[in-house]
C-alpha positions in Angstrom: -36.1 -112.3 -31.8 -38.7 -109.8 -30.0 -37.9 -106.1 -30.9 -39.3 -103.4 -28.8 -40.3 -101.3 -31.3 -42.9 -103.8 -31.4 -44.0 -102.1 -28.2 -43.1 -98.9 -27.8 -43.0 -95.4 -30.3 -39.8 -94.2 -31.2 -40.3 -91.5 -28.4 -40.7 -93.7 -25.7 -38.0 -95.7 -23.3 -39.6 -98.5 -22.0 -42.6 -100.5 -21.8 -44.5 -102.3 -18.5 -47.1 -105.1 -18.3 -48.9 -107.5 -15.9 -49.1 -110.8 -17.5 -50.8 -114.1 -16.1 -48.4 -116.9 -17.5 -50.5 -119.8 -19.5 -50.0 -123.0 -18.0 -49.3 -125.0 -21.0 -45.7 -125.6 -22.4 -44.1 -122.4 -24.5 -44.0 -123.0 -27.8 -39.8 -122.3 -27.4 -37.4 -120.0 -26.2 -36.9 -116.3 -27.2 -34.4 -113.6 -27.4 -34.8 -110.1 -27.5 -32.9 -107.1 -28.7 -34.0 -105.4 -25.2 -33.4 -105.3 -21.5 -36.1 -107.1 -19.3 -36.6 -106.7 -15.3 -39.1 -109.4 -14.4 -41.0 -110.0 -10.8 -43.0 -113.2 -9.5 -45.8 -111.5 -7.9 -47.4 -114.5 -7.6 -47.8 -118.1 -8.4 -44.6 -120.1 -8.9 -43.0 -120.0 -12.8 -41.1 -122.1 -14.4 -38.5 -120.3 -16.3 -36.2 -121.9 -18.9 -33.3 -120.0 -19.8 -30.3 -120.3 -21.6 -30.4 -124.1 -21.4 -31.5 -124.0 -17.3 -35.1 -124.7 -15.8 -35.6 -123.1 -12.8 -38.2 -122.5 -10.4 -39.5 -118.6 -9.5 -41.5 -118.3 -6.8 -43.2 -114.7 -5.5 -40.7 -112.2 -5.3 -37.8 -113.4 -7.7 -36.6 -110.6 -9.4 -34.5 -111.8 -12.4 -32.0 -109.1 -14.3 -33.3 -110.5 -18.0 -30.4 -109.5 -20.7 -30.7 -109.5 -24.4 -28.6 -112.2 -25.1 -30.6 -114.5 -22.6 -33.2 -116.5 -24.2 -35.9 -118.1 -22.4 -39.3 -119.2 -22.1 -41.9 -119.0 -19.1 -44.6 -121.3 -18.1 -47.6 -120.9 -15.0 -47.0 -124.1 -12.7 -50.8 -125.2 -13.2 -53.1 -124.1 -9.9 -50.5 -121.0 -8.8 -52.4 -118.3 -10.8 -48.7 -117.2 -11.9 -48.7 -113.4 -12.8 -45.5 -111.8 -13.4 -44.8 -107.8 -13.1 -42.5 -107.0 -16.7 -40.6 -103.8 -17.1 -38.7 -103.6 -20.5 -36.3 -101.2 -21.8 -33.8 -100.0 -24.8 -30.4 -101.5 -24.8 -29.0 -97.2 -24.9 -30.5 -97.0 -21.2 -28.5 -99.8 -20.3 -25.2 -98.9 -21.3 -25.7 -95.0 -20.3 -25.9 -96.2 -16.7 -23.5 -98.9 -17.0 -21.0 -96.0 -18.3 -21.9 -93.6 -15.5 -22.4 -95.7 -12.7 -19.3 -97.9 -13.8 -18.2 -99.1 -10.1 -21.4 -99.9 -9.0 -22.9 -101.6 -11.8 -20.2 -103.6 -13.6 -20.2 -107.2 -13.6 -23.3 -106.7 -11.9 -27.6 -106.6 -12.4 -28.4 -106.6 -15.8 -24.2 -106.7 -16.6 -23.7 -110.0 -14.7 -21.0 -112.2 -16.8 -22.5 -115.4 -15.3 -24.9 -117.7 -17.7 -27.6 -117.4 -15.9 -28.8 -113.5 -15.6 -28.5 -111.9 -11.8 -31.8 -112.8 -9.8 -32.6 -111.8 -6.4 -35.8 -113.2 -3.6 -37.5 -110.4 -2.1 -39.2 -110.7 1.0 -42.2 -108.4 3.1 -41.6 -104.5 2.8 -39.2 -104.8 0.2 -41.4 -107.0 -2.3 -44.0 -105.1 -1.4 -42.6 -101.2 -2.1 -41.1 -103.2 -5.3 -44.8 -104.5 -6.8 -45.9 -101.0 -6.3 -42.8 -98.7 -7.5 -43.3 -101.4 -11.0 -47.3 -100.8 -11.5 -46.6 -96.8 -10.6 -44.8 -97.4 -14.4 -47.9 -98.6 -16.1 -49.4 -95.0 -16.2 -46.1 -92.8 -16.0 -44.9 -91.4 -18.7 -42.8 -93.2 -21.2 -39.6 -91.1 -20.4 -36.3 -92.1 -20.8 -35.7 -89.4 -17.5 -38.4 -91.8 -15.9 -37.2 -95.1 -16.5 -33.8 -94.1 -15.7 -35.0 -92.8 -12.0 -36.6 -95.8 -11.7 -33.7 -98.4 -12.7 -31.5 -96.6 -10.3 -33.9 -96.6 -7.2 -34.0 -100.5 -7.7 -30.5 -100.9 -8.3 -30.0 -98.5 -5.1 -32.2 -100.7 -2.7 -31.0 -104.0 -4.3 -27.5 -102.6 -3.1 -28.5 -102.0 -0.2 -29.6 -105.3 0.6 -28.2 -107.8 -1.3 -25.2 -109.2 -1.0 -23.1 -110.4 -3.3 -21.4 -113.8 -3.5 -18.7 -115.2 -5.6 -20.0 -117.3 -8.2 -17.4 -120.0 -6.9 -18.9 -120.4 -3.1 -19.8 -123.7 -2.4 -23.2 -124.4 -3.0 -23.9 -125.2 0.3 -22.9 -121.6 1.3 -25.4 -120.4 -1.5 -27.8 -122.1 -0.3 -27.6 -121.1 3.4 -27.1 -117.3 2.2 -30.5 -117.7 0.3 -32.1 -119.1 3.5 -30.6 -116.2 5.6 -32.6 -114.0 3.8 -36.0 -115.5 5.6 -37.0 -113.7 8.6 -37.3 -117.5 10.3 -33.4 -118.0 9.9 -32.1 -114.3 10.2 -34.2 -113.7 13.8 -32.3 -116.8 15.1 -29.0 -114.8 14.9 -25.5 -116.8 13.4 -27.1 -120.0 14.7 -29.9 -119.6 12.2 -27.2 -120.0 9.1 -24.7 -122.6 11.0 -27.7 -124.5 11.1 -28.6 -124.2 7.4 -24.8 -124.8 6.4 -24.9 -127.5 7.8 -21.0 -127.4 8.2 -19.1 -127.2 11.2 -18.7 -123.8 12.9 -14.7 -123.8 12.0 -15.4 -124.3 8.3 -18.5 -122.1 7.8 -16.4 -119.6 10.0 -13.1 -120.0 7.0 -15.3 -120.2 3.6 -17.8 -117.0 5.2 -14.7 -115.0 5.5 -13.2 -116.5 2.0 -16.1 -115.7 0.3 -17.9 -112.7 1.8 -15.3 -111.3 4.0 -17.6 -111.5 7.0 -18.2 -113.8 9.7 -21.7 -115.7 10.1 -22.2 -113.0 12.8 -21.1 -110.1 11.0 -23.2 -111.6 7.8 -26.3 -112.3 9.6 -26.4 -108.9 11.7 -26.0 -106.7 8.1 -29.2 -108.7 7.1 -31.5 -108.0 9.7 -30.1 -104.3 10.0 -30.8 -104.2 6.2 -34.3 -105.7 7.4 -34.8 -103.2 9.8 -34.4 -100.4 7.8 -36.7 -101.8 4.9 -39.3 -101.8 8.0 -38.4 -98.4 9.3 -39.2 -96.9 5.4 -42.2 -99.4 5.1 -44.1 -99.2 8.3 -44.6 -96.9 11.7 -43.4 -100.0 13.9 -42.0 -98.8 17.2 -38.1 -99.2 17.1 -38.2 -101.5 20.0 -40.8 -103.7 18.0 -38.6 -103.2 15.0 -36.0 -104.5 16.8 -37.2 -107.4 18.0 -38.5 -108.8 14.9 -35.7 -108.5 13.6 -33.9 -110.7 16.5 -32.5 -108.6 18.5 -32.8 -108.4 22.1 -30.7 -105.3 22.9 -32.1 -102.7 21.5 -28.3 -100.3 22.3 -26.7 -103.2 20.6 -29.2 -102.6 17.5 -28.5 -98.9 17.5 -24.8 -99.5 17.3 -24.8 -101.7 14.3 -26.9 -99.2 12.5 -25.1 -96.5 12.9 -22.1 -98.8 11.6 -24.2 -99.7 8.7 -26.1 -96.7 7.8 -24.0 -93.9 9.3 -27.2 -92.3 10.9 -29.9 -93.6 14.0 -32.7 -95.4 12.9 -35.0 -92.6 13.6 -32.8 -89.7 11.4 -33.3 -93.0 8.6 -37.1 -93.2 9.1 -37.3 -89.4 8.8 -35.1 -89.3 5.4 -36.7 -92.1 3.8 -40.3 -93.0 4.0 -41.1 -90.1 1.9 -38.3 -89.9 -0.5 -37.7 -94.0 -1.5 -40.1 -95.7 -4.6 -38.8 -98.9 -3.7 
């Protein structure tokens, strides 16, 4: 088992490192007695844990607990490097105890085997390689670690969407694709097409199992896009907009006041200074 005293004083709350992952086989699996956030930020990994290989590409962000034990591996000619923020098991359950309906069940208290693990894509991946290397010469702070775990969570909130561990796995798998810019620009087409299914039953198990239709689904994600751009970049809404496939820009102003309770612009102006992530 790997103890983080190993890593950090007695005064400090967490520890952050850039590693580029050998491409020989691990030796074998490890637990640790601390809470691990990992990114891809580049490469592709190959990441066995708790009995599962899977494949990371850039900008999987896996929720690592202590009871997971795994073991990671540099597909050979990637250049894997992965972006590693650890932290004391008391962090974790202070936030899990304040933040109780947000966080439990969820992130790094996910019930499932497998620990929670997200994709991030353009501005968000990007403000979320940055916000993690800002740690590697902060101060050790419990104060700072804490601000930073909640910013994440915050944005990961924000725009991911969560999905019963009991959807079918072609619904999974479309809701992963719907997170591409190539599938969510196409509108509810875009994820029909990747269910695969007929437009009655994607319509039923969309509804069963995120309470949305494939048009209500696919419009929160490029709405959650286009606010990701509005804090990331000076794009001109219309330009904004139609990235992010849609055509009317009145129509796109609607749905974010629906979403965000404020116009894009009022959004912009509260966020590009304030977010890390």
């Amino acid at each position: 088992m790997f103890k983080i005293d190993t890593y950090i004083g007695k005064a400090e709350a967490f520890h952050f490192t850039r590693k580029d992952l050998p491409e020989v086989l691990p030796l074998l699996e490890h637990n640790h007695d601390y809470y691990e956030l990992m990114l891809v930020d580049q490469g592709q990994v190959h990441h066995w844990i708790n009995g599962v290989e899977e494949l990371l590409g850039r900008g999987h962000l896996v929720f690592i607990r202590p009871s997971d034990t795994h073991a990671l591996q540099g597909v050979p000619g990637t250049g894997a490097r992965i972006l590693n923020v650890m932290f004391r098991q008391e962090t974790a359950v202070h936030l899990v105890e304040r933040y109780d309906i947000e966080l439990a069940g969820r992130f790094f208290w996910h019930n499932g085997l497998l620990p929670a693990a997200l994709r991030l894509h353009g501005p968000q991946l990007e403000r979320a390689v940055n916000s993690l290397q800002m740690l590697q010469t902060s101060h050790r702070s419990l104060a700072r670690i804490e601000n930073y775990l909640l910013s994440v969570i915050t944005h990961v909130l924000d725009a991911g969407e969560e999905i019963d561990d009991r959807a079918p796995a072609w619904l999974l798998a479309a809701c992963r694709a719907a997170r591409e810019p190539r599938i969510f620009r196409q509108g509810a087409n875009g994820f029909l097409a990747e269910a695969g299914r007929s437009h009655e039953h994607v319509c039923r198990q969309t509804r069963r199992y995120l309470g949305l239709s494939p048009t209500q689904y696919i419009n929160r994600i490029r709405v959650q896009h286009a606010a990701m751009l509005l804090a990331g970049t000076d794009r001109s809404l219309s330009d904004l907009a139609s990235y992010c496939g849609f055509e009317n820009l009145s129509y796109f102003h609607r749905l974010f006041r629906q979403q965000y309770g404020t116009t894009p612009n009022n959004y912009r102006q509260r966020h590009r200074k304030t977010d890390i992530f």
